[in-house]
N, C-alpha and C positions, 0 to 999 in steps of 0.2 A: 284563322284559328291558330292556335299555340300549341306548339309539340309536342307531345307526348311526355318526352323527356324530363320537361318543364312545370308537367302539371302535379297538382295536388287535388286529393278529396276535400270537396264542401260538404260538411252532410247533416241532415235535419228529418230528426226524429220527431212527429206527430202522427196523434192518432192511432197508436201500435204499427205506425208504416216507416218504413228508413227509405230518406231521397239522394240520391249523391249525384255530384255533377264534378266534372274533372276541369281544373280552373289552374290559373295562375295568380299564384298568391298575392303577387304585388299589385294586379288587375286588379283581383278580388278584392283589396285593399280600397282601392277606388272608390268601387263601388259600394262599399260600405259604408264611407265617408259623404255619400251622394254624389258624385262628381257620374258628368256625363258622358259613359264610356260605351261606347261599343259592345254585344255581348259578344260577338263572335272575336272580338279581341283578349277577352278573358279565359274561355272556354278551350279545351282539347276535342270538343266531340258536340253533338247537339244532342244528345241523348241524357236524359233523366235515368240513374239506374236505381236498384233495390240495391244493388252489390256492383261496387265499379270495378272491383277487383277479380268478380266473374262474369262483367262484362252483361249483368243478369238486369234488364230494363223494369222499370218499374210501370207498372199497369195503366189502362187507362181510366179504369174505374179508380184506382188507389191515388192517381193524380185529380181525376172531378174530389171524391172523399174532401180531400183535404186541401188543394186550391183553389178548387168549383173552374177549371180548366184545365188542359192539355197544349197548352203554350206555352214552350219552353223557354222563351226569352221571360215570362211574367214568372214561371215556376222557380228560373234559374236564379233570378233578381232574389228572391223570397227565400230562399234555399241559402244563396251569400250574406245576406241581410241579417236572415233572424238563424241559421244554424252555424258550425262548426266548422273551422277550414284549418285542416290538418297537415302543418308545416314540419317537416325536418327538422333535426335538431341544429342544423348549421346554418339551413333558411331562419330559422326562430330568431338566433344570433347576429346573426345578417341584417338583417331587417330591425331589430331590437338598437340594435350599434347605430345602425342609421339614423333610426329617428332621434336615438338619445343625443347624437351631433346636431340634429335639428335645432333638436328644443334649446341645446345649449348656444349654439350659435346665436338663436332671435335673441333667448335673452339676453347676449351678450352684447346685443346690436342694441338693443332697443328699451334697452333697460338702463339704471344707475342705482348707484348708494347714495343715498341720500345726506350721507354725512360727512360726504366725501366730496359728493358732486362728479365723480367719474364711475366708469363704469366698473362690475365685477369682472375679474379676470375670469378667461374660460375653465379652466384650471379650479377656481373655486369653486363654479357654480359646480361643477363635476363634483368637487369632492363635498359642497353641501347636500346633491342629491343620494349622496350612497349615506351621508349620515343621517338622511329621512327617508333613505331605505324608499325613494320612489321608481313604482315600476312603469314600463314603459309597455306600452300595450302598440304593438306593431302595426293595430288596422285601426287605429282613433285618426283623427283629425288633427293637424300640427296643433294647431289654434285650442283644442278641449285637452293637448298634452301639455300646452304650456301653463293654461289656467290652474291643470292639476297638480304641475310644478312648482308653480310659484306659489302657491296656496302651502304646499309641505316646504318651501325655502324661507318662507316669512316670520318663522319662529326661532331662523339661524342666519338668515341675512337680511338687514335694510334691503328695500327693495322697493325702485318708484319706476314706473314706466315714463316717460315725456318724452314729447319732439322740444327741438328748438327752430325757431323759426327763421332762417336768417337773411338778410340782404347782400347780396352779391354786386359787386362791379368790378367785369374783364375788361382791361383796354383794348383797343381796334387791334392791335397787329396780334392777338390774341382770341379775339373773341369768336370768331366764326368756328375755329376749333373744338374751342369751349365748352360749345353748347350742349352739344352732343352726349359727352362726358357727362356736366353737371347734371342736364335730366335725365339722364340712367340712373344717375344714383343718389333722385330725392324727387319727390312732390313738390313741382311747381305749382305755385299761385297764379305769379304774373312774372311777366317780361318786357325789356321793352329795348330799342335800339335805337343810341343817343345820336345825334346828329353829327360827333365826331368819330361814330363807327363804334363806341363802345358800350356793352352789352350790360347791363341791368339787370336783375329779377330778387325775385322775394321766393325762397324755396323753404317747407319745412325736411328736417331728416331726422330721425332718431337720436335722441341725444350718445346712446352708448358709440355711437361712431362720429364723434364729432372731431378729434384728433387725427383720423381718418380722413374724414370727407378736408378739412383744413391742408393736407397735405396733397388731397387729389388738385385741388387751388393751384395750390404754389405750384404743385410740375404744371399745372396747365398755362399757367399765366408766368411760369420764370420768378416767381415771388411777385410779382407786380400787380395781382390781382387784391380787391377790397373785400373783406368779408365783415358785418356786423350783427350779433345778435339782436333780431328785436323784441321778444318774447319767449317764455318757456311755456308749452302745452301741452297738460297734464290729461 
């Protein structure tokens, strides 16, 4: 369980009854988003209260009422889920700044101008989101923050998502190193290893890092390494 110090009020009013449970915000975050977390990794205490602040536990009938149980992992879930998690004014910020670096990093990765054919600078994407006034909701999903993003950016920036697909070839005194690298940082298709020791594969990566991923090449191979476009995938 998580300290004391750490925790924040979750709380969910039904039924004329108030539940609170003492959590950690960015936990609580998780689990809001679905993600499969531990309760007692979220949580300061295993008690349901009426009042967490006097410590005042909420009943067993006032928990059947309105969960039709007295299971504190099922109530707790229910309580993070669908009520209120009451952050600090510098946690709010915290966590707000975070994700808004999130959102702006994927799409800086993984996105393009389409009338450019390169990517938006981070810089921009920042300064299109304050002129669409988008807010950043600290316990959503990266994935339902960027959809919401991109959605209020497309009225002020060209905006095309695509991988590119491309063909690689390391030479031998290169290649065993290589690997490693290149599939950290892209989706292999296939690979294959040529009978003079040199290394092959068909990777897609996001087109916004593609200036990137081309430079991760060259340190890896000395310049000597092939790279070829074979398709854009939209």
């Amino acid at each position: 369980m998580i300290s004391l110090d750490h925790a924040v009020v979750a709380r969910l009013d039904s039924h004329g009854e108030r539940f609170e449970i003492l959590v950690d915000p960015r936990q609580a975050g998780l689990v809001r988003q679905g993600q499969p977390v531990n309760m007692e990794d979220v949580v300061a205490a295993l008690n349901v209260f009426g009042n967490a602040s006097k410590a005042t536990r909420a009943s067993d009938e006032a928990l059947m009422k309105v969960f039709q149980t007295t299971d504190f992992v099922t109530i707790a879930r229910k309580i993070i889920e669908k009520g209120e998690i009451h952050l600090t004014a510098e946690q709010r910020k915290q966590m707000i700044d975070e994700k808004r670096r999130q959102v702006i990093t994927f799409i800086a990765r993984n996105s393009i101008n389409p009338q450019t054919g390169h990517p938006h600078p981070p810089a921009r994407i920042e300064r299109g989101m304050e002129e669409a006034r988008v807010n950043i909701d600290p316990f959503k999903h990266l994935d339902e923050l960027v959809k919401e993003t991109v959605k209020a950016l497309r009225p002020l920036l060209p905006i095309r998502f695509e991988e590119l697909r491309l063909a690689i070839k390391i030479p031998p005194d290169f290649a065993a190193k290589a690997y490693g690298d290149i599939a950290a940082g892209s989706v292999m298709e296939k690979d294959e290893w040529l009978k003079d020791g040199s290394w092959v594969c068909v990777v897609r990566i996001p087109a916004g890092i593609q200036g990137d991923f081309y430079d991760l090449i060259n340190k890896l191979s000395k310049g000597e390494g092939q790279v070829k476009i074979l398709n854009q995938v939209y």
